[in-house]
C-alpha positions in Angstrom: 0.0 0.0 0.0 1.7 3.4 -1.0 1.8 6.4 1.7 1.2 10.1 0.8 4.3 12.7 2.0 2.7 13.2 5.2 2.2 9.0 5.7 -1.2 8.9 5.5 -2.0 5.0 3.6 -4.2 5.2 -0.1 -5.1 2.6 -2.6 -3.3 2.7 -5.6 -4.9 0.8 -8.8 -1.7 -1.6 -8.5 -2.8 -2.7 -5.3 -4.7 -6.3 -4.8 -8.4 -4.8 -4.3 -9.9 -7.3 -6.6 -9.9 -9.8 -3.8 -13.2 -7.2 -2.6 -16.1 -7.5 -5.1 -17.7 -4.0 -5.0 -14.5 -1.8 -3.3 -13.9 1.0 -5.6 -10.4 2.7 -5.2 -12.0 5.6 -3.4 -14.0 3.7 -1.0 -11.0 1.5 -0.1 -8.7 5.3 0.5 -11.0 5.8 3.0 -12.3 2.6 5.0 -9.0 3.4 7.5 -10.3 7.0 8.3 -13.8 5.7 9.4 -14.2 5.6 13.2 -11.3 7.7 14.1 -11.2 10.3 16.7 -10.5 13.2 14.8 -10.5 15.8 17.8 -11.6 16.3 21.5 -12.7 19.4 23.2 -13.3 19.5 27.1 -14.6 21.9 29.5 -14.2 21.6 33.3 -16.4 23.5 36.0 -14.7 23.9 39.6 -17.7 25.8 41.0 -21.0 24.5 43.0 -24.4 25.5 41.2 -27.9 25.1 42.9 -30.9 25.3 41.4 -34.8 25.4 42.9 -36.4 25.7 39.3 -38.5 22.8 38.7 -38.0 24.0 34.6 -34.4 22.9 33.0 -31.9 25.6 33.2 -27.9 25.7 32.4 -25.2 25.0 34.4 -23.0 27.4 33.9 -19.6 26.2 33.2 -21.0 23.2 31.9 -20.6 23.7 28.0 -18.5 22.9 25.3 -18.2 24.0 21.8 -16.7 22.2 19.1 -16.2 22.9 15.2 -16.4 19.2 13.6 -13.8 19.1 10.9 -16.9 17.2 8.6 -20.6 17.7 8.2 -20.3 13.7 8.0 -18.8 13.8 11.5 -20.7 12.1 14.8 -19.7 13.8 18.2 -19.5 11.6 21.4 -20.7 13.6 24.4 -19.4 12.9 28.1 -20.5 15.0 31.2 -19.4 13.5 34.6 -20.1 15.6 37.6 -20.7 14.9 41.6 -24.7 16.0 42.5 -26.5 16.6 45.6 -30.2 16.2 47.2 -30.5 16.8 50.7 -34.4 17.2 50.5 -36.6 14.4 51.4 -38.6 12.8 48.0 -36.9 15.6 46.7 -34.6 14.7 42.9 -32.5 16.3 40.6 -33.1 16.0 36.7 -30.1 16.3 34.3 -30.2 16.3 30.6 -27.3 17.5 27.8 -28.4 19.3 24.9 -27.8 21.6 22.3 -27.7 25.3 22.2 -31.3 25.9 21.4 -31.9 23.9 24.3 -32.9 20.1 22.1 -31.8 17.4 24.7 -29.4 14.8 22.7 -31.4 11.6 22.7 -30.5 9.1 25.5 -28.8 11.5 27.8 -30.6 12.6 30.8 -30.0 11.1 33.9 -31.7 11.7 37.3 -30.6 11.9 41.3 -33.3 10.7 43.9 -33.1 12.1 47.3 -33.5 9.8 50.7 -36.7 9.4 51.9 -35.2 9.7 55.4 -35.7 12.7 57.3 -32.5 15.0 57.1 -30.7 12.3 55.0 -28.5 14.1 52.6 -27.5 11.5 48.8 -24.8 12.5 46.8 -24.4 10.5 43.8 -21.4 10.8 41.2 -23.4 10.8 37.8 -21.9 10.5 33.7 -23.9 11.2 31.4 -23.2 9.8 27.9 -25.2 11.0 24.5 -24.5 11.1 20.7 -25.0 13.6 17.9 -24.7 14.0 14.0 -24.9 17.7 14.0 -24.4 17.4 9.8 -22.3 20.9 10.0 -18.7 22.0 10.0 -20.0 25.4 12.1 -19.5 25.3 15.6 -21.6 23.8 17.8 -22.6 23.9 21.7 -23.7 21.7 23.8 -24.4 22.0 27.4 -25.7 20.3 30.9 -28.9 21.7 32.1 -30.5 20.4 35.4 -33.8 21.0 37.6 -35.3 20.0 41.1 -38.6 17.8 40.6 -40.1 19.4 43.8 -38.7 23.1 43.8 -36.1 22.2 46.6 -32.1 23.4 46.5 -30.4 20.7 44.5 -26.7 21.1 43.9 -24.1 19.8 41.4 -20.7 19.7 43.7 -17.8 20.9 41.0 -16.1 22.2 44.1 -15.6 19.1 45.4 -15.7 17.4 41.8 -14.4 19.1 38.9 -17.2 18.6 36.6 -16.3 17.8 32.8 -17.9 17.8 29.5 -16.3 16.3 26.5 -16.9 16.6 23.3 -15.2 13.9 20.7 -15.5 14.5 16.8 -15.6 10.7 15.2 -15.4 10.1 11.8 -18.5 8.5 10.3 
């Protein structure tokens, strides 16, 4: 298999692709680039946020924008942060989504509170999602949270720097 000047692998005609009925040259120079990571973006959050609202709102700190390299492109999203509830019945709703606010299918996750009096649960959440955003533009996405009973409910960077990744795969 020949290289290009930088070493990147292609398909020449010489080369034995015969042995794969239906492989055309330029599908074969580009089966090694499919799945790749082709860039990661993070954003880290050392403060606490509370929230009463019972509506989704943004945590601030809690974004990341990324500029995929192809409108073909699928981008792998990680959040991990520490939460608290320290209500009783009380729970905390988290969900990642885009900039206008469009939760990424599949990730929203929740923390229930104890139903003990004056028990306090803090939980240590990730939150895992995936989007084909079909653009080369940049694009944010963010964790937004809420309290299901209008109680304080707190994500704990300070004691848990709280992450979101975003990873550009080829597709």
């Amino acid at each position: 298999m020949a290289t290009t000047a930088a070493g990147t692998p292609y398909v020449e005609s010489s080369d034995l692709v015969a042995n794969y009925p239906g492989v055309s040259l330029a599908l074969a120079n580009h089966i090694d680039t499919l799945g790749k990571v082709l860039q990661v973006v993070r954003a880290t959050d050392s403060t606490d946020r509370s929230t009463t609202a019972t509506s989704m709102v943004d945590v601030t700190g809690m974004s990341v924008t990324i500029t995929p390299s192809r409108n073909t492109s699928a981008i792998l999203l990680i959040s991990t942060f520490r939460s608290l509830v320290s209500t009783n019945d009380n729970y905390i709703v988290f969900q990642l989504t885009d900039a206008s606010n469009v939760a990424i299918s599949g990730a929203q996750s929740g923390a229930f509170g104890s139903s003990a009096a004056g028990a306090t649960l803090i939980n240590t959440l990730t939150i895992i999602g995936y989007a084909t955003p079909a653009t080369i533009s940049a694009t944010t996405y963010k964790l937004r949270f809420r309290s299901n009973y209008g109680a304080v409910v707190t994500i704990q960077n300070n004691s848990n720097t709280g992450q979101v990744f975003a990873i550009e795969v080829a597709a």
